[in-house]
N, C-alpha and C positions, 0 to 999 in steps of 0.2 A: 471543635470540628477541624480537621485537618485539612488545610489549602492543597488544592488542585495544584501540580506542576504547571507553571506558565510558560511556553516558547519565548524562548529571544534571540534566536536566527535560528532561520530556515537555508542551508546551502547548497544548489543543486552543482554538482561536479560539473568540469568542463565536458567530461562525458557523456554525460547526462544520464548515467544510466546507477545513479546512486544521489540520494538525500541525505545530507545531514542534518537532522533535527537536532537543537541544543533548547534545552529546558531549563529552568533556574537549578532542577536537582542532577539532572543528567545529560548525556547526550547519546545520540542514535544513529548509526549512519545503515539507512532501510534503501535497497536495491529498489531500483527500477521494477523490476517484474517482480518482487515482493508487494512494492506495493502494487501493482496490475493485479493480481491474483487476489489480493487483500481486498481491492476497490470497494466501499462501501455502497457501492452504486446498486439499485435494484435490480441492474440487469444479471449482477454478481450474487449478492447477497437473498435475489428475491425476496418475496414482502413476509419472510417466514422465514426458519432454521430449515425447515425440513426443502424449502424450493432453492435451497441456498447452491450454486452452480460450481463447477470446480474448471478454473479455466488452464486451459493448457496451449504449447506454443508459444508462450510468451519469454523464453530465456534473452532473447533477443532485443526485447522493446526498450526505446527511449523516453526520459520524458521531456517532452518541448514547449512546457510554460508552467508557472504556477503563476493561480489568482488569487487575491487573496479574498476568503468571501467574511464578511463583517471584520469580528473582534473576535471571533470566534474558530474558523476552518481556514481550508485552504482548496481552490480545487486545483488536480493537478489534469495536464492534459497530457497523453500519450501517442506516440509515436503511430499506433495503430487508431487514433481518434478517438479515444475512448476518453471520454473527459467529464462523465454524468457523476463521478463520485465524489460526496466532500467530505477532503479529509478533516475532522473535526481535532481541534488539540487533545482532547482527551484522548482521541481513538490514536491517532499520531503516537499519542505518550502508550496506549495498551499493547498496539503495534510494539513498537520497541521495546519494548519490556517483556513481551511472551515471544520474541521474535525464532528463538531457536526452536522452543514447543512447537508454535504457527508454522512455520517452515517444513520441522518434520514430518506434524500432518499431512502439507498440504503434498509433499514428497509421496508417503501415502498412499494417499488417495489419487494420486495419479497414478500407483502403479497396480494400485487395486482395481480401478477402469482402464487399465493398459495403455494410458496415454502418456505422453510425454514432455518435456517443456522445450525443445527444440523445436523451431516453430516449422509449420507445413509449407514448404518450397514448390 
């Protein structure tokens, strides 16, 4: 059976508006509002595929904490308060690794509902 990638730093920029994830096999560096959009969190994802939300407005956001939840996740918190989602290392490590796929969807599907990622002033 093939071992799961394990984290061994997590580095948020001074900016704060990008992650580096390093893994024993690779490394990630996932934007702020990727991961916002990505959030695992039910209010993102809903308790289903099909309730699953597409959030827009976020080109802008920070993030201003990660916790770390066990051995296992991470949560992070954003700039806009959003802080329900934990990101789990697996999801961390699928995150990055489908990140340009994820991305273009979610590109997408925002222009398919007419919205946009610059956020509402």
């Amino acid at each position: 059976m093939a071992q799961k990638p394990w984290p061994t730093e997590l580095r948020l920029h001074k900016d704060r508006k990008a992650l580096t994830v390093t893994f024993d096999d690779e490394s990630f560096e996932l934007a702020a509002e990727y991961l916002r959009v990505r959030s695992p969190s039910a209010e993102v994802q809903g308790h289903s595929p099909s309730e699953r939300r597409i959030v827009a407005g976020k080109q802008d956001v920070h993030i201003l904490e990660l916790h770390p939840v066990g051995n296992y996740a991470v949560r992070l918190v954003f700039d806009d308060l959003h802080s329900t989602g934990i990101f789990s290392w697996d999801y961390l490590h699928e995150l990055g690794s489908n990140r340009e796929q994820y991305w273009r969807d979610y590109l997408a599907e925002l222009e398919e509902k007419n919205l946009s990622r610059a956020p509402v002033r």
